[in-house]
Every structure is written in C-alpha cells, then in structure tokens.
Biopython code that builds the backbone (N, CA, C, O; Angstrom):
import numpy as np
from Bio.PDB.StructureBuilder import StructureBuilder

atoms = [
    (1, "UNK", "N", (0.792, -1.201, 0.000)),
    (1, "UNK", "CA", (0.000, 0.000, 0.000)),
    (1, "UNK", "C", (0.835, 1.266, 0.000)),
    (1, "UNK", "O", (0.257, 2.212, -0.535)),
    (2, "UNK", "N", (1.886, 1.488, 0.403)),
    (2, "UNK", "CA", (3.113, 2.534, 0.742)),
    (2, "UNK", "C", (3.072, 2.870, -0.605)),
    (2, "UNK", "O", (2.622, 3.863, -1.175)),
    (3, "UNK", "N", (3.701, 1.719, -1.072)),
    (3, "UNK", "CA", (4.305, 2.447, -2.674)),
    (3, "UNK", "C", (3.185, 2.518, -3.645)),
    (3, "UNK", "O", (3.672, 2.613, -4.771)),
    (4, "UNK", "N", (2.059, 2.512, -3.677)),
    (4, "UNK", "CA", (0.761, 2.672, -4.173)),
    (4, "UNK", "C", (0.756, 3.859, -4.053)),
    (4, "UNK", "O", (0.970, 4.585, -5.024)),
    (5, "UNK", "N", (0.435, 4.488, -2.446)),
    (5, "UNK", "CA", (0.351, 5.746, -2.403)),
    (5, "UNK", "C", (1.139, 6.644, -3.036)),
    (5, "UNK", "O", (0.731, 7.682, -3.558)),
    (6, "UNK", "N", (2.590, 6.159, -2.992)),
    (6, "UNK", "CA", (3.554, 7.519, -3.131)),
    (6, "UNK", "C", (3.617, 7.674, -4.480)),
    (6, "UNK", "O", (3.863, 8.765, -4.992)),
    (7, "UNK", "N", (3.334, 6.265, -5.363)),
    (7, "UNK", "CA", (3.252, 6.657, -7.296)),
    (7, "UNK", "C", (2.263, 6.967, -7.706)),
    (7, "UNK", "O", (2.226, 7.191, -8.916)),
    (8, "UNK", "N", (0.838, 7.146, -6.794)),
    (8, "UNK", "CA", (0.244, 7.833, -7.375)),
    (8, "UNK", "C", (0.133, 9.190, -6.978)),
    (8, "UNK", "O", (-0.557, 10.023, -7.566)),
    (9, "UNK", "N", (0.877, 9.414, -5.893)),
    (9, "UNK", "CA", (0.952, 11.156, -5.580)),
    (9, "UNK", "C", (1.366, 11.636, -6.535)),
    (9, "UNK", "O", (0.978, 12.660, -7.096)),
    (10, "UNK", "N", (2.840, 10.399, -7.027)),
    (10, "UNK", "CA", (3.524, 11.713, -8.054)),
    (10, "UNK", "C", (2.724, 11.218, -9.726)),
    (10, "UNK", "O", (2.826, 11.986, -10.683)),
    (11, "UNK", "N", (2.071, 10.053, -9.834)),
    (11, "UNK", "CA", (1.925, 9.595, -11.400)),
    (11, "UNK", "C", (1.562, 11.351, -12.340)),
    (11, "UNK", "O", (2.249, 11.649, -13.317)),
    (12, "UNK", "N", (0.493, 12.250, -11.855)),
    (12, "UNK", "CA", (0.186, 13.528, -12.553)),
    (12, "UNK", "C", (1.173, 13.838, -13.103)),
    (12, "UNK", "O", (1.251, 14.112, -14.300)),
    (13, "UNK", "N", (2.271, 13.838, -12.132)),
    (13, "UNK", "CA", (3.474, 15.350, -11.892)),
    (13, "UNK", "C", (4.033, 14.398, -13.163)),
    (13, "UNK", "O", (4.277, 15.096, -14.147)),
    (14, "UNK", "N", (4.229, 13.319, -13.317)),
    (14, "UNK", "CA", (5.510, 12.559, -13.991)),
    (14, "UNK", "C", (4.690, 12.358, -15.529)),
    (14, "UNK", "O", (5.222, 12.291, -16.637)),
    (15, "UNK", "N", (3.404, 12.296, -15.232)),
    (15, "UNK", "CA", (3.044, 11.693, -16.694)),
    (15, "UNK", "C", (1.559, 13.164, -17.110)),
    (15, "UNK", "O", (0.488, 12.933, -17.671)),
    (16, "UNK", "N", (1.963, 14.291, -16.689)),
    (16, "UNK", "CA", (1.284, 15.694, -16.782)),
    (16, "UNK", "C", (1.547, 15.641, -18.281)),
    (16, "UNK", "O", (2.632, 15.185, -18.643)),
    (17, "UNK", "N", (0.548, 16.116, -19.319)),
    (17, "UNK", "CA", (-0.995, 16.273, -18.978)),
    (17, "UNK", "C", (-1.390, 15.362, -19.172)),
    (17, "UNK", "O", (-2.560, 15.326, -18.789)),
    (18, "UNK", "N", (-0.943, 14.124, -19.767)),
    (18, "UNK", "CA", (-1.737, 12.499, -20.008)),
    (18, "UNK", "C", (-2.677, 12.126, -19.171)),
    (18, "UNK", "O", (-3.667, 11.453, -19.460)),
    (19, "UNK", "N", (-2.284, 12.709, -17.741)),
    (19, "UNK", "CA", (-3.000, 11.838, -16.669)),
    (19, "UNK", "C", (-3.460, 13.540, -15.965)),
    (19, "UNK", "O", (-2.937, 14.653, -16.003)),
    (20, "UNK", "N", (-5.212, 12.721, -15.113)),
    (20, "UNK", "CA", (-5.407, 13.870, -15.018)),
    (20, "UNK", "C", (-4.898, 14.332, -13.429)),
    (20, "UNK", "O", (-4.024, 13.545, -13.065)),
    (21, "UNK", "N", (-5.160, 15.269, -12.490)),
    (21, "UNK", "CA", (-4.507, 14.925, -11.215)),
    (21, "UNK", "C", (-5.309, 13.655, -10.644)),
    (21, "UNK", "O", (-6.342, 13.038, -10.907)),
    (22, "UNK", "N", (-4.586, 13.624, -10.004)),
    (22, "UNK", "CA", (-4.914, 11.889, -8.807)),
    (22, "UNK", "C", (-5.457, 12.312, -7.447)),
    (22, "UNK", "O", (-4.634, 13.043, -6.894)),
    (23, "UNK", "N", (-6.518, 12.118, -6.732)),
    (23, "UNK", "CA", (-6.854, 12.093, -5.604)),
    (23, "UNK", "C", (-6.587, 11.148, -4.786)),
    (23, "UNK", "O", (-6.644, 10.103, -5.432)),
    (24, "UNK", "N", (-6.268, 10.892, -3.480)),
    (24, "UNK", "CA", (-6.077, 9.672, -2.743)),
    (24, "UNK", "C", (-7.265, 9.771, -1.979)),
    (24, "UNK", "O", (-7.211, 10.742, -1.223)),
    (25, "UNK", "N", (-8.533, 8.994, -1.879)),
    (25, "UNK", "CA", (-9.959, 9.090, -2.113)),
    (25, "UNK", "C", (-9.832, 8.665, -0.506)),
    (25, "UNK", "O", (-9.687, 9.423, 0.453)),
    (26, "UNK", "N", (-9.941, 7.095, -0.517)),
    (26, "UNK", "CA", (-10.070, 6.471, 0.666)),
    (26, "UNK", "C", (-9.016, 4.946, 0.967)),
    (26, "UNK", "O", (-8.715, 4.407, -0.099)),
    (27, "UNK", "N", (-8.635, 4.462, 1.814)),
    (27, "UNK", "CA", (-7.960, 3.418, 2.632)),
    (27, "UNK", "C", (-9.144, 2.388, 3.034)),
    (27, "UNK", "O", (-9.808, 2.729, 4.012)),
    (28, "UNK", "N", (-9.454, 1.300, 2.467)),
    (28, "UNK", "CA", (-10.294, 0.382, 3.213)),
    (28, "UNK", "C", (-9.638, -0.619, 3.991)),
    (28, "UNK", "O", (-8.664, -1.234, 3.556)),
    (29, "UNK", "N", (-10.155, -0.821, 5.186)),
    (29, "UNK", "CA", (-9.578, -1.758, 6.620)),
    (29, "UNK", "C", (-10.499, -1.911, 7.387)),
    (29, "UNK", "O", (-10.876, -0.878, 7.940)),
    (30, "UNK", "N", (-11.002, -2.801, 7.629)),
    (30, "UNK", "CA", (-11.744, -3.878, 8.863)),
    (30, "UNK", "C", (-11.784, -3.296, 10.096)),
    (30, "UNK", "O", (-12.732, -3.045, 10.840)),
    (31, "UNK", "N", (-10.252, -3.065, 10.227)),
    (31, "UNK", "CA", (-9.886, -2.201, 11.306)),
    (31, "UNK", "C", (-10.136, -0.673, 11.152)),
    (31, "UNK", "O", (-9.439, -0.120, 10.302)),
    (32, "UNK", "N", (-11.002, 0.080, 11.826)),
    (32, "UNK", "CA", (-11.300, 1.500, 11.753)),
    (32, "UNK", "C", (-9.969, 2.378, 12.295)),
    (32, "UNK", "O", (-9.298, 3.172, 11.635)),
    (33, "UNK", "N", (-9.840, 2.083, 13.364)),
    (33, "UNK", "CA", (-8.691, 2.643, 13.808)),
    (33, "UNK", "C", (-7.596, 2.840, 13.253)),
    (33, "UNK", "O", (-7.008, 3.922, 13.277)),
    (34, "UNK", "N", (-7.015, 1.357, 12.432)),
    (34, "UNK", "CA", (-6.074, 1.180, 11.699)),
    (34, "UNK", "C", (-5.723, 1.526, 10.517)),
    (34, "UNK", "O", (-4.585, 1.588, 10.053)),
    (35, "UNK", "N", (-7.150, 1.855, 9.815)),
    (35, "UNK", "CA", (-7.450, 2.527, 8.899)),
    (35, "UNK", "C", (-7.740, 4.007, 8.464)),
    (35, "UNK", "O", (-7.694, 4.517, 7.345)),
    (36, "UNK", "N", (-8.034, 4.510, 9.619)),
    (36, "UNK", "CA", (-8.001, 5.847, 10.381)),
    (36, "UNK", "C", (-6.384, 6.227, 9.959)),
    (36, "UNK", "O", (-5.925, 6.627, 8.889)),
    (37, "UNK", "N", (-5.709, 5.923, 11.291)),
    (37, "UNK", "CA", (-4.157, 6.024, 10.878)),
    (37, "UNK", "C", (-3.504, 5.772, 9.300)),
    (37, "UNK", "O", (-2.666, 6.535, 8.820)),
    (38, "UNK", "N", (-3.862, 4.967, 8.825)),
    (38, "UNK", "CA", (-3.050, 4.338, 7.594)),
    (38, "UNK", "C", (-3.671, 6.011, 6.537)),
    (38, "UNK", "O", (-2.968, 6.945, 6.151)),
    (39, "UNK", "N", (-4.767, 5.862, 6.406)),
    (39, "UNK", "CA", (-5.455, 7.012, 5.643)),
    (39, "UNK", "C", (-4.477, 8.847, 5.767)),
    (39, "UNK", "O", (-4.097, 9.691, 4.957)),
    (40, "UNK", "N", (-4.452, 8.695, 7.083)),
    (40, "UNK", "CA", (-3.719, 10.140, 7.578)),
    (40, "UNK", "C", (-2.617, 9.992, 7.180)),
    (40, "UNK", "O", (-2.289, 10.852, 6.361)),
    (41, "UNK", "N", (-1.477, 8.860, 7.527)),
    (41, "UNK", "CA", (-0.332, 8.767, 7.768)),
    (41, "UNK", "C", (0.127, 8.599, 5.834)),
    (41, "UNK", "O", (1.245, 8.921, 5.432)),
    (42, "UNK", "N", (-0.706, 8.189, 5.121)),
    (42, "UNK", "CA", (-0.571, 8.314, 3.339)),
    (42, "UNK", "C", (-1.361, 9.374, 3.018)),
    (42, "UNK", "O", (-1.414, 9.306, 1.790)),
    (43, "UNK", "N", (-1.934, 10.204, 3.321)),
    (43, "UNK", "CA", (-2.510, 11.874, 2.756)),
    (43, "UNK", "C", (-4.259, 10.824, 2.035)),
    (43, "UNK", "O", (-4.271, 10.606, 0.823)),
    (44, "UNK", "N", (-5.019, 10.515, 2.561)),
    (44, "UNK", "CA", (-5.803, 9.636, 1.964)),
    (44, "UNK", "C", (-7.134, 10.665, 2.535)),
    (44, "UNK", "O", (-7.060, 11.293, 3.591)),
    (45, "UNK", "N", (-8.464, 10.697, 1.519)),
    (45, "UNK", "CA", (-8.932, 11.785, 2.235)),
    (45, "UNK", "C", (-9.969, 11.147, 3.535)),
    (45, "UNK", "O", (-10.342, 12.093, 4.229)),
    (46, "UNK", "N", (-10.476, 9.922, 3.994)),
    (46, "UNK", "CA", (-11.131, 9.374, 4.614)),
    (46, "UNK", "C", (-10.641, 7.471, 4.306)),
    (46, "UNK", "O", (-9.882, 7.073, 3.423)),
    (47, "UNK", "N", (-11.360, 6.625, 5.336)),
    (47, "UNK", "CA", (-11.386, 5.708, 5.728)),
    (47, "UNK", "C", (-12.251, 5.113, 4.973)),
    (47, "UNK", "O", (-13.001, 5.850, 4.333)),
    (48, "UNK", "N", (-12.416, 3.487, 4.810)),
    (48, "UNK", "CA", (-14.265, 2.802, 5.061)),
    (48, "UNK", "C", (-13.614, 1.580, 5.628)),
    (48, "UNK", "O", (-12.404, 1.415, 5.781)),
    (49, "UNK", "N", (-14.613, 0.715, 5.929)),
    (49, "UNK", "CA", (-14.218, -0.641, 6.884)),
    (49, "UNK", "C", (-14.738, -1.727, 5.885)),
    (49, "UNK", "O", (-14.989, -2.848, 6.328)),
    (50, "UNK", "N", (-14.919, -1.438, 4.514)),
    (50, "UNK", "CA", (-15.397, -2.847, 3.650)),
    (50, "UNK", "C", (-15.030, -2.272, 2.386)),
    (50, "UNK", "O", (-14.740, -1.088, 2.216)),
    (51, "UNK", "N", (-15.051, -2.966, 1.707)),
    (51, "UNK", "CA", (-15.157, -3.037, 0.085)),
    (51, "UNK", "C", (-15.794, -2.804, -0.638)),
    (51, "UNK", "O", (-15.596, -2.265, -1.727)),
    (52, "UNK", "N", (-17.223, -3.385, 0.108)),
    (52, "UNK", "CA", (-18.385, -2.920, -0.334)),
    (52, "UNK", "C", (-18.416, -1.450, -0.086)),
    (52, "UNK", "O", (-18.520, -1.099, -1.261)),
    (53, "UNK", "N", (-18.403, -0.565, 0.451)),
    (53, "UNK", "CA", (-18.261, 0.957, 0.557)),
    (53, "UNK", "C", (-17.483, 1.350, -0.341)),
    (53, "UNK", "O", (-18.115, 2.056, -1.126)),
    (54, "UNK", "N", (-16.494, 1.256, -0.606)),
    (54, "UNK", "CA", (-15.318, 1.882, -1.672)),
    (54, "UNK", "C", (-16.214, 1.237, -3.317)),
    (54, "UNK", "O", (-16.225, 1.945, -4.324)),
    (55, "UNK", "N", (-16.737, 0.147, -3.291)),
    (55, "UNK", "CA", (-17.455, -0.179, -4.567)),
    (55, "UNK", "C", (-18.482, 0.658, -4.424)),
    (55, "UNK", "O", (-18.320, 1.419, -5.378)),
    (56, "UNK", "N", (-19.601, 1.079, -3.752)),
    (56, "UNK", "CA", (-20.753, 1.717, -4.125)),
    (56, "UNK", "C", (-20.414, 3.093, -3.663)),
    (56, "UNK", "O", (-21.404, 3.817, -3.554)),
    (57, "UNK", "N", (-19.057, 3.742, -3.309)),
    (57, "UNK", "CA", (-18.652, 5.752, -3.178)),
    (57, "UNK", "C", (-18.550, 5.997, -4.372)),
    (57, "UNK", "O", (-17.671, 5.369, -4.962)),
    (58, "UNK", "N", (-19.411, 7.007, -5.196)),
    (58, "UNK", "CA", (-19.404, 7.358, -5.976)),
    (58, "UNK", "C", (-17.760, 8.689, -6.568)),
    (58, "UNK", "O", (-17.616, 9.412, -7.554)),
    (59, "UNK", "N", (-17.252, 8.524, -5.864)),
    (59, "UNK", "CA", (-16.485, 9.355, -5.891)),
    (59, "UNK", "C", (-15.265, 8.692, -6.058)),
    (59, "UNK", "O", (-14.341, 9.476, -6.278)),
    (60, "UNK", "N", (-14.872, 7.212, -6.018)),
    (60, "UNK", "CA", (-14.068, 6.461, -6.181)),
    (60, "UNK", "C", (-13.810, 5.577, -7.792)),
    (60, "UNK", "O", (-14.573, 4.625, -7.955)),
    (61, "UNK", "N", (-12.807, 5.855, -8.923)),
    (61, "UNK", "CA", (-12.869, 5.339, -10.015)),
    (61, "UNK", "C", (-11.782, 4.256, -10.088)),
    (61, "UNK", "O", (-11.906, 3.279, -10.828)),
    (62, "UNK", "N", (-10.827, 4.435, -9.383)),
    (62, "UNK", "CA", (-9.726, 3.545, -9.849)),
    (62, "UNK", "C", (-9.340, 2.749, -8.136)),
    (62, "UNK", "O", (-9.036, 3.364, -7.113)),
    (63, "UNK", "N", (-9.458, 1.523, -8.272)),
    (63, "UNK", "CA", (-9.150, 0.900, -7.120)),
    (63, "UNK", "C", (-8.339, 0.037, -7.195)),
    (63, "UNK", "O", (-8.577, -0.966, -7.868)),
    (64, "UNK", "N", (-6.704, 0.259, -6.259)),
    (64, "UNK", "CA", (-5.578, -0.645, -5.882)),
    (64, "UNK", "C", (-6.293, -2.001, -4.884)),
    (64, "UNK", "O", (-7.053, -1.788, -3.939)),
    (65, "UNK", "N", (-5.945, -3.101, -5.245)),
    (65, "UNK", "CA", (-6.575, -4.137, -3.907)),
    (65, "UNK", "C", (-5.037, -4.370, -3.394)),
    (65, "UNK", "O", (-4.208, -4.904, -4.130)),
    (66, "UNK", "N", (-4.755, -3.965, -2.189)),
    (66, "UNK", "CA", (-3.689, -4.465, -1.594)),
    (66, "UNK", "C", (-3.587, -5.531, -0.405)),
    (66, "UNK", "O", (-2.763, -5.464, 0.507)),
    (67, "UNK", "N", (-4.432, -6.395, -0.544)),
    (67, "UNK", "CA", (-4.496, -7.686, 0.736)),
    (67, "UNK", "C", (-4.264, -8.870, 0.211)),
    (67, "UNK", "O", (-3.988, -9.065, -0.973)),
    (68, "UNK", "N", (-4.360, -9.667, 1.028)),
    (68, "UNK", "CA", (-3.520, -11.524, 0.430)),
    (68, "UNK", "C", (-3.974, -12.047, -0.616)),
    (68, "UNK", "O", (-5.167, -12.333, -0.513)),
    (69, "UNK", "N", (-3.701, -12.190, -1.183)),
    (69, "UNK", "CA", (-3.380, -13.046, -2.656)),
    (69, "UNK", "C", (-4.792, -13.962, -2.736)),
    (69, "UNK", "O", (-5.517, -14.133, -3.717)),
    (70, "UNK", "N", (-4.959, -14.582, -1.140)),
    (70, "UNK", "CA", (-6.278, -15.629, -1.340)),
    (70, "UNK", "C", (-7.669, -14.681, -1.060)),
    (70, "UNK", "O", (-8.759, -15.252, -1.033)),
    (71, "UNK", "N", (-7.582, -13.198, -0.854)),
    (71, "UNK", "CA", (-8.719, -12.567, -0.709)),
    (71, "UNK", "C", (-8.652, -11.642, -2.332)),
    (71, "UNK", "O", (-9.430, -10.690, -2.388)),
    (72, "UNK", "N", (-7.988, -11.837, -3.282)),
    (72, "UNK", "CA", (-8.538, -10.745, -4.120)),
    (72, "UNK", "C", (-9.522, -11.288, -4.769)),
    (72, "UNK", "O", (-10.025, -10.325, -5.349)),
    (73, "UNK", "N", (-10.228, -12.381, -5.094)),
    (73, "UNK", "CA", (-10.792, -12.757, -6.170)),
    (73, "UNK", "C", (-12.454, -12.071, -5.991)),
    (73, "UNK", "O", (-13.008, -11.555, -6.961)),
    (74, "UNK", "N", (-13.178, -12.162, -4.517)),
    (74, "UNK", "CA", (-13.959, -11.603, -4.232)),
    (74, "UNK", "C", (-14.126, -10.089, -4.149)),
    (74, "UNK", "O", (-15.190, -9.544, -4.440)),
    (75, "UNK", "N", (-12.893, -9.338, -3.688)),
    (75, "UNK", "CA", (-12.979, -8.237, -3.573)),
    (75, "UNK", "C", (-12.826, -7.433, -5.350)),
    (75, "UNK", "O", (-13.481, -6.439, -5.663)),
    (76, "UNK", "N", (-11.922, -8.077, -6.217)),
    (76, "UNK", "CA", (-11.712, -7.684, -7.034)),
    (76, "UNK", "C", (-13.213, -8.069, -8.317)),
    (76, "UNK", "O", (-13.638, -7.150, -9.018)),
    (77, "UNK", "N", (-13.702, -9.226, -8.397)),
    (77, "UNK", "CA", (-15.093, -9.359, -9.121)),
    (77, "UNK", "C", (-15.855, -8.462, -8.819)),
    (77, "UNK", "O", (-16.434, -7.840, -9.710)),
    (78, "UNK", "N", (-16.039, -8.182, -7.552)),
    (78, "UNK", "CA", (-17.068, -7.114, -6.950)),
    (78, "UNK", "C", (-16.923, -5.571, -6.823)),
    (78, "UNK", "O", (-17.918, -4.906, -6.533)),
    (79, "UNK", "N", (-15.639, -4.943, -7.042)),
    (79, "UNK", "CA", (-15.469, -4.006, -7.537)),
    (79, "UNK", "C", (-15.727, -3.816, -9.422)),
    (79, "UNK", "O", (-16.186, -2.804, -9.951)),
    (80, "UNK", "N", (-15.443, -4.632, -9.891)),
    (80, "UNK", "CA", (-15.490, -4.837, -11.424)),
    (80, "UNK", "C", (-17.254, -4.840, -11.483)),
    (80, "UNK", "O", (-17.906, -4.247, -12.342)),
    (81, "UNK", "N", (-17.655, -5.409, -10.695)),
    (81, "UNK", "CA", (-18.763, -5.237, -10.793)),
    (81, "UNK", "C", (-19.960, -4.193, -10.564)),
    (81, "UNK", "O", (-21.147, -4.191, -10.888)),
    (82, "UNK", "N", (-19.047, -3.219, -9.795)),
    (82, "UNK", "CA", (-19.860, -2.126, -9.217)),
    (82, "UNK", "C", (-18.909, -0.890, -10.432)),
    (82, "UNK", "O", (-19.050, 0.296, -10.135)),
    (83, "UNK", "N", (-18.030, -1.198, -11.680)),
    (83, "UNK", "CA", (-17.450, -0.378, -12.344)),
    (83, "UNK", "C", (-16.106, 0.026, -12.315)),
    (83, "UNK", "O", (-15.363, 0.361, -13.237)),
    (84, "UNK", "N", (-15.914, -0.060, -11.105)),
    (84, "UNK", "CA", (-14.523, 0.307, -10.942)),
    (84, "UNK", "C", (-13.321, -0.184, -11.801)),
    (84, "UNK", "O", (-13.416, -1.240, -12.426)),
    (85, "UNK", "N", (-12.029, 0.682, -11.842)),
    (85, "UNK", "CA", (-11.231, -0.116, -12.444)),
    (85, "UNK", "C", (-10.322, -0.145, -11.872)),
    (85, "UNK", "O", (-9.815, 0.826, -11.311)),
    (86, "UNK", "N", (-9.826, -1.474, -11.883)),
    (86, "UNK", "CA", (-9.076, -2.408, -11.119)),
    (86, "UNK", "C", (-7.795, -2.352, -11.469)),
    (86, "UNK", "O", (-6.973, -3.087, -10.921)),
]
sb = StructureBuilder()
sb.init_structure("model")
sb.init_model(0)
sb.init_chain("A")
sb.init_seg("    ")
for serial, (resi, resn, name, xyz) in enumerate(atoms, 1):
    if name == "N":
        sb.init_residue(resn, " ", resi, " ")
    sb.init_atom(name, np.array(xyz, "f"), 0.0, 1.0, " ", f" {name:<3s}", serial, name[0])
structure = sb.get_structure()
C-alpha cells in the first residue's frame, strides 16, 4: 500500500498532462482505527471498513486491492462489478 500511495501522488506530476490529477480518495480496513491512521499517515482523504463501501462511493474510479493473494478474487469481481477499475 506505501508504494501505491507515493506513485500515485507523483503519477500527474511525472506523466502531466496524459493523466489527469490523482486524488487519494479512501484506505479500506476492517480495522477502523487502523485505517483511520493508515489514511492520515498516506494523505488519503477518509477511511471505510469494507469493500463494499469503496465499490458503491461514488467518488471512487480507480481501485488498488492491496491484501492476500487468497482474498482478491472476491474483492476484485465485486469491484469490477460495481465499475470500478481495477
């Protein structure tokens, strides 16, 4: 998730005007607290505690899945499914 954040802070600056600016939207974690922190501590503008939230925020277009290898298949169909791109 680290280096997620920090290439897309700079992807604008590096690939200006191709790309348009980048927002860092939200951090999803189970853990609120943890997610709380993680969000602040990467410039992220808010939290959610599911997947399902980041799939149905309308304000969210492009979604990194950064958790174990044996959880993307659900999280990632179901974003694809609510539009997002993956």
């Amino acid at each position: 998730g680290k280096a997620h954040a920090a290439a897309y802070r700079t992807a604008s600056a590096l690939y200006s005007p191709v790309l348009p600016p980048v927002r860092l939207v939200s951090i999803g974690d189970v853990n609120a607290e943890f997610g709380s922190l993680a969000a602040r501590r990467f410039g992220y503008e808010r939290n959610d505690t599911s997947w399902q939230a980041i799939a149905e925020a309308d304000d969210i277009d492009v979604v990194s899945v950064v958790i174990a290898n044996s959880l993307h298949r659900e999280v990632v169909e179901g974003l694809l499914a609510a539009g997002k791109h993956v």
